[in-house]
C-alpha positions in Angstrom: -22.8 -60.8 -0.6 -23.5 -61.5 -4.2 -23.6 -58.6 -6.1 -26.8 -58.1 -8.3 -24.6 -58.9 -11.5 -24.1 -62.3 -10.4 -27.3 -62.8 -9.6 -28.5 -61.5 -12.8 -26.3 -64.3 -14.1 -27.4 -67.1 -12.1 -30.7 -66.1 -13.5 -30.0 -65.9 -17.0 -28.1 -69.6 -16.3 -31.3 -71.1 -14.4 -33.8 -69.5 -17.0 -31.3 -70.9 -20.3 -31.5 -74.4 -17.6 -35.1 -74.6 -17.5 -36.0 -73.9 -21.2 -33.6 -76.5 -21.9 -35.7 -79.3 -20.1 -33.3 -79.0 -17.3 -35.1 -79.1 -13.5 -36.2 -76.6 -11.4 -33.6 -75.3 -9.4 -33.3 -73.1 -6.3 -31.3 -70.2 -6.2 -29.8 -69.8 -3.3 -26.3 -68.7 -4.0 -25.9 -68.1 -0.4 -27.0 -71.5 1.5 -24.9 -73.3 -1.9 -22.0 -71.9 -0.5 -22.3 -72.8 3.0 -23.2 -76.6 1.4 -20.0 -76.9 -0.7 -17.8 -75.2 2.4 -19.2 -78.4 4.3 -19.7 -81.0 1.9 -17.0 -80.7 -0.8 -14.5 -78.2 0.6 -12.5 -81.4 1.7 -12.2 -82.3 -1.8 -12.7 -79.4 -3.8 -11.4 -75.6 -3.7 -13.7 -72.5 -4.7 -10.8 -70.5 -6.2 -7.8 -71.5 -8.7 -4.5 -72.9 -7.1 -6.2 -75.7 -5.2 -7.5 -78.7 -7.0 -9.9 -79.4 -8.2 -10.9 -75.9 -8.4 -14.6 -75.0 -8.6 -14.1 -71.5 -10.0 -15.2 -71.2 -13.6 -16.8 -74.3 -13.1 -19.8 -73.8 -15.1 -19.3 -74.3 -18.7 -16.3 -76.0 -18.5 -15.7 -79.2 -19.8 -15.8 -82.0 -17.1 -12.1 -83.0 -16.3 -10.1 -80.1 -17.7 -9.5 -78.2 -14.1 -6.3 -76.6 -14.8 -3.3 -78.4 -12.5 -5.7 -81.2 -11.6 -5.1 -85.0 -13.3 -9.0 -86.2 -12.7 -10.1 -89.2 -13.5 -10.1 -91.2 -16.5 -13.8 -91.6 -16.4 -14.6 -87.8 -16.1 -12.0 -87.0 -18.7 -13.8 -89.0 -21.0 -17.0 -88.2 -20.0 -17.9 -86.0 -23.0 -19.6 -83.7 -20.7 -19.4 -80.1 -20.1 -20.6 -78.8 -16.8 -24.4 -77.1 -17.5 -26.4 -76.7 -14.6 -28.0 -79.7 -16.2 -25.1 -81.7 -15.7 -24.1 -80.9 -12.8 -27.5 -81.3 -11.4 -27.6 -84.8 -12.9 -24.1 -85.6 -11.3 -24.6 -84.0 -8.0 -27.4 -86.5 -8.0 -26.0 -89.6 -8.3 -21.7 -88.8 -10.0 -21.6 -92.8 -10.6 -24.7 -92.7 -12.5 -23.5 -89.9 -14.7 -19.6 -91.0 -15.1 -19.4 -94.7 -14.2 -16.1 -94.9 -12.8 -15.8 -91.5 -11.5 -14.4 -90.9 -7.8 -16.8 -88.5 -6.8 -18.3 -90.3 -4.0 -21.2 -87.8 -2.7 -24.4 -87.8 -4.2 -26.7 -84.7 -3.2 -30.0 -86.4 -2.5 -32.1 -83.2 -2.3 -33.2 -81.3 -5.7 -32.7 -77.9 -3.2 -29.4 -78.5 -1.9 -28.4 -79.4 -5.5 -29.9 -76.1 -7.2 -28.4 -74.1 -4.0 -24.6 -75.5 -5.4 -25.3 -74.6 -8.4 -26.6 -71.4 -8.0 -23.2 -70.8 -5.7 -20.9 -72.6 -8.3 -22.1 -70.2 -11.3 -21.2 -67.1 -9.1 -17.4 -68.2 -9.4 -15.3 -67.2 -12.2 -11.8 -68.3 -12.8 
């Protein structure tokens, strides 16, 4: 269960997101985490000491996972991981960072928002 700090967070980070020009996003911290255990748990961890971690996430610049070599392409991205970003990458991650191996795009604006919403609970 997310405790009502973290969701004041996610808040604060959808509400900074949407002033920004980013899209409206859901905020279902709850149904984001059932999406990434299904879709990207093969790939990705939630918590340090797997890689590439997803914990701290958010705010991070893209490629810099601690204990993870990623790919040239994301390391040279530029990018730091805003909900933004990630939104835009979850879309279509080839579009974003040409060359990147991150092979699923989320096609759905929810499902994307739901990730996100989940990914900003995690902290390193």
């Amino acid at each position: 269960m997310i405790s009502i700090a973290r969701s004041l967070l996610v808040a604060t980070i959808f509400v900074a997101a949407l002033s920004a020009g980013a899209p409206a996003l859901a905020t279902d911290a709850a149904k984001g985490a059932q999406l990434v255990q299904a879709h990207c748990n093969m790939c990705h961890s939630p918590e340090a000491g797997a890689a590439p971690a997803l914990d701290g996430v958010v705010g991070r610049k893209a490629g810099t996972a601690a204990g993870y070599p990623a790919s040239t392409a994301l390391k040279g991205s530029g990018l730091t991981w805003t909900p933004a970003n990630l939104d835009a990458f979850l879309a279509d991650p080839a579009k974003l960072v040409p060359g990147t191996v991150m092979p699923n795009p989320f096609v759905t604006p929810a499902d994307r928002g739901d990730i996100i919403a989940y990914l900003a609970t995690l902290k390193p």
